[in-house]
C-alpha positions as CSV (number, residue, x, y, z in Angstrom):
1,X,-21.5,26.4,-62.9
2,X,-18.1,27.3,-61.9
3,X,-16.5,30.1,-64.5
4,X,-12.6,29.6,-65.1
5,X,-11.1,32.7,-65.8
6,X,-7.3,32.9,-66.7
7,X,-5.8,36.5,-65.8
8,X,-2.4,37.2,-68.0
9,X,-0.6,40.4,-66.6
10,X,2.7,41.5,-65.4
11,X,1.8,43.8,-62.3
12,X,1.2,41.7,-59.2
13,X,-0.2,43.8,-57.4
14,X,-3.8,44.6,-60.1
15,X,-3.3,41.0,-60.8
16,X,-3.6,39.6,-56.8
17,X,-6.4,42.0,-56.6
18,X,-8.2,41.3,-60.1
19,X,-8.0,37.4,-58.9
20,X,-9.8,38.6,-55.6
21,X,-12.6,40.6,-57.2
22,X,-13.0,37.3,-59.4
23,X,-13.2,34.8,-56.9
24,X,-15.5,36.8,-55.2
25,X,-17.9,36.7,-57.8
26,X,-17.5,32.2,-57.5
27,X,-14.8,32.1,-60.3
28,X,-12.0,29.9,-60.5
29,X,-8.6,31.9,-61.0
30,X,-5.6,30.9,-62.6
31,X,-3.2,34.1,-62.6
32,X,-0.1,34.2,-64.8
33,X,2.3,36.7,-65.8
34,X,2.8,36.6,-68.9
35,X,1.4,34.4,-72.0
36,X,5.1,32.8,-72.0
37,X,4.2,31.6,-68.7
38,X,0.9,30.8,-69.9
39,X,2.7,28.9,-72.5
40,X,3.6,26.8,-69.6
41,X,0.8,26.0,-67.4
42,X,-0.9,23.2,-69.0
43,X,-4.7,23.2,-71.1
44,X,-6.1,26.3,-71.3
45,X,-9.9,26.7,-71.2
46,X,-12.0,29.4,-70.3
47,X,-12.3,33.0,-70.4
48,X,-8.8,35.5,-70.4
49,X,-8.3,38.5,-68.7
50,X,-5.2,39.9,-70.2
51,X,-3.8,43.2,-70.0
52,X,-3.3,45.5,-72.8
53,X,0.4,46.6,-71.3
54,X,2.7,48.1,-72.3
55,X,-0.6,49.9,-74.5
56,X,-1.3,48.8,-77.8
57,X,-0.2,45.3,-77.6
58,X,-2.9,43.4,-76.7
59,X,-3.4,42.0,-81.0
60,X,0.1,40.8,-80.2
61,X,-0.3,39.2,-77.4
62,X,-3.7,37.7,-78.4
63,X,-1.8,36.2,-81.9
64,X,0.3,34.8,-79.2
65,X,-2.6,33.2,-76.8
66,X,-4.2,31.7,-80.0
67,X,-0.1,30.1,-81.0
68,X,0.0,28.6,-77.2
69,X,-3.5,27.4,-76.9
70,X,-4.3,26.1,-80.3
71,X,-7.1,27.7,-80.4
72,X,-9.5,31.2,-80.4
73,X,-10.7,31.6,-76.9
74,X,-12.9,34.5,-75.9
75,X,-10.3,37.0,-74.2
76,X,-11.2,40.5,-72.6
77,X,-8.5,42.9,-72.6
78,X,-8.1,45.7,-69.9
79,X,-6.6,48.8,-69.3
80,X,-6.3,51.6,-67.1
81,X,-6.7,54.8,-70.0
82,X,-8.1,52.8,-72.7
83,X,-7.7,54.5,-76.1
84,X,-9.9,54.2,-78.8
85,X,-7.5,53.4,-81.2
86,X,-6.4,50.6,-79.1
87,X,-9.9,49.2,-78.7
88,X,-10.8,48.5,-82.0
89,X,-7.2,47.5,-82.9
90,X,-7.8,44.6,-79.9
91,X,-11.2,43.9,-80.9
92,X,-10.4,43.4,-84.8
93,X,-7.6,40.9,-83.4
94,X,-10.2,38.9,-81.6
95,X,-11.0,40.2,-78.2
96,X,-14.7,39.9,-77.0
97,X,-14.5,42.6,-74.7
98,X,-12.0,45.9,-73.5
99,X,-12.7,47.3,-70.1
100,X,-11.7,50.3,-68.2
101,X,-9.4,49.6,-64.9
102,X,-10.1,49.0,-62.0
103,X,-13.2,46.8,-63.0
104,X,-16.6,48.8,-62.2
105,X,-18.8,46.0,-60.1
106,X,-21.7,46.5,-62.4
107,X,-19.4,45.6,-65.6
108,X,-18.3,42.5,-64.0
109,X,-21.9,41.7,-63.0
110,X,-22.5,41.7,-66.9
111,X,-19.8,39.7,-67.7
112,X,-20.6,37.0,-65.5
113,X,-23.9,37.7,-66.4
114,X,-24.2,36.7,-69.8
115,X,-21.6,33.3,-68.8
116,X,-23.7,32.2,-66.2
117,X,-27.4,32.7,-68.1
118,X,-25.8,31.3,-71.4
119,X,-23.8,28.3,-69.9
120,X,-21.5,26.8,-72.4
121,X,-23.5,28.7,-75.2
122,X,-21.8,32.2,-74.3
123,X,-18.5,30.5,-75.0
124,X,-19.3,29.2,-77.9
125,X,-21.0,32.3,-78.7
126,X,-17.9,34.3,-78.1
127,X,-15.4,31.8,-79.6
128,X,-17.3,32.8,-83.0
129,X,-17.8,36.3,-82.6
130,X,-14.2,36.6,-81.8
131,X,-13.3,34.4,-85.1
132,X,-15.3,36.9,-87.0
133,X,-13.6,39.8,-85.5
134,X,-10.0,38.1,-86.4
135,X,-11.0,37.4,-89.8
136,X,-12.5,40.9,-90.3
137,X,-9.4,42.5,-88.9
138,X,-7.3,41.2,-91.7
139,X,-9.5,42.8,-94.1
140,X,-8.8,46.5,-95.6
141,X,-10.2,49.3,-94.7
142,X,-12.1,49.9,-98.2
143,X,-12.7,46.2,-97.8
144,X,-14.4,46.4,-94.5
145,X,-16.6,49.3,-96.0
146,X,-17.6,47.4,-99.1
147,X,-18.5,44.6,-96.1
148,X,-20.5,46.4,-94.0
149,X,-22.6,47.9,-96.4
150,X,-23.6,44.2,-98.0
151,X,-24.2,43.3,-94.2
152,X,-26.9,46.2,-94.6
153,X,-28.6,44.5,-98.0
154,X,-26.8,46.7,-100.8
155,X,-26.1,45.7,-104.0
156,X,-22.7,46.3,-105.1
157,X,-24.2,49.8,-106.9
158,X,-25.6,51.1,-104.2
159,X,-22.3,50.2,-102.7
160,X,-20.8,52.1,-105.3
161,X,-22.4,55.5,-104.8
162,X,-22.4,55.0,-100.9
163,X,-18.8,54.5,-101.3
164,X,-18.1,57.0,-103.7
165,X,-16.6,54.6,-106.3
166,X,-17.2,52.8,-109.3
167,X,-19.3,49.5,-109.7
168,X,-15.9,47.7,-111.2
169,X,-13.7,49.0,-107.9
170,X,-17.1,47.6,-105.3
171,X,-16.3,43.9,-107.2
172,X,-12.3,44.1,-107.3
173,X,-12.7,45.0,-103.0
174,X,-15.9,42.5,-102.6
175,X,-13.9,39.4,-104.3
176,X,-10.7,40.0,-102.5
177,X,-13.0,40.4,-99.2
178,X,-14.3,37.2,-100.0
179,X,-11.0,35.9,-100.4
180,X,-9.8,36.9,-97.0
181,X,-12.8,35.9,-95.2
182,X,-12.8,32.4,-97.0
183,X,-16.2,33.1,-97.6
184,X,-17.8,30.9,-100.1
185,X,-21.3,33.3,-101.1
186,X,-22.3,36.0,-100.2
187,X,-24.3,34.3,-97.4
188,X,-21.3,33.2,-95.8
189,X,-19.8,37.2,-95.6
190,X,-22.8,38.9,-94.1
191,X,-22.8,35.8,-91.7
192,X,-19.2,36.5,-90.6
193,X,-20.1,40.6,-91.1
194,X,-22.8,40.0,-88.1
195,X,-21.0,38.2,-86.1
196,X,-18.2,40.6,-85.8
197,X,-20.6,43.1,-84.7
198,X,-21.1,45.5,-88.3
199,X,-24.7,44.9,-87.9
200,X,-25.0,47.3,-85.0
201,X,-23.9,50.7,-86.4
202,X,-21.7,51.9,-89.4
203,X,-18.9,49.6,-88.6
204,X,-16.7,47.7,-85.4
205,X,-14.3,50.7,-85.2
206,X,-17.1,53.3,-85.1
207,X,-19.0,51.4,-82.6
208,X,-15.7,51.3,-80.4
209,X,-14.8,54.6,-81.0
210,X,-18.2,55.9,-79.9
């Protein structure tokens, strides 16, 4: 299986050598300089590499991917000081992935890794992980709380007192969650909750920021 990864960023020199490290590894590389010239180069499928540069704009410029493609694609953003505020702000916007530059071999290894053993699966896999994330990021931070703790099986008074807040203000944050979400049951918010990664410690932005 031949992975096609599209590279968005404005340095030519860490893009020429970002393309070279990924055809190394049997990729196929299409290299662009900005998503305006993305905008302009025809389908797009695949995973992106896009640059988080100048720093902090990477939700931008994934709002931006998603208005040119039509679509959420699983896009890992890069930089060469990643901050953590700037990691979960890219990964509530979407992004599968954030990774340090230049690329550590063993971290691409893992990344083409988990394409190559999951086939098309990791794609879809990603394109609904990064949906979640989107949808979660649009969410309030008292909102996200009240979600996370249903994703770990409390009611909304144990929510309450985890919270430090009444039962009344757990359902006024819970139904305007739902809202957001466009979650129909309660079924339907832990699903998106999981797949945008609450499950796996108190929340996406303390998992980042770890």
């Amino acid at each position: 299986m031949t992975i096609r990864i599209n590279v968005v960023d404005p340095d030519v020199r860490r893009r020429a050598r970002i393309s070279h490290e990924l055809h190394a590894r049997g990729a196929h590389v299409e290299i662009y300089e900005s998503v305006a010239e993305l905008r302009h180069g025809g389908k797009v499928c695949g995973l992106l590499f896009v640059s988080d540069e100048p720093a902090g704009g990477l939700p931008a410029r994934i709002g931006k991917v998603r208005e040119t493609t039509g679509t959420i694609l699983p896009i890992i953003g890069y930089a060469e000081e990643p901050e953590a505020e700037h990691i979960v702000a890219a990964m509530r916007a979407g992004a599968v992935d954030y990774l340090r530059w230049p690329f550590a071999a063993r971290v691409l290894d893992r990344v083409f890794q988990r394409v190559t053993e999951g086939d098309d699966r990791f794609l879809q896999e990603e394109i609904v992980r990064a949906q979640a994330r989107a949808r979660v990021g649009e969410l309030s931070g008292r909102e996200t709380d009240v979600l996370t703790q249903l994703v770990r099986g409390l009611s909304n008074k144990e929510i309450g007192r985890v919270l430090s807040i009444s039962h009344r203000t757990v359902e006024i944050h819970r139904a305007n969650m739902m809202s957001k979400l466009g979650a129909h049951s309660s079924g339907d918010a832990v699903r998106i909750g999981v797949h945008a990664g609450l499950d796996e410690t108190g929340g996406t932005a303390e998992l980042l920021a770890a």
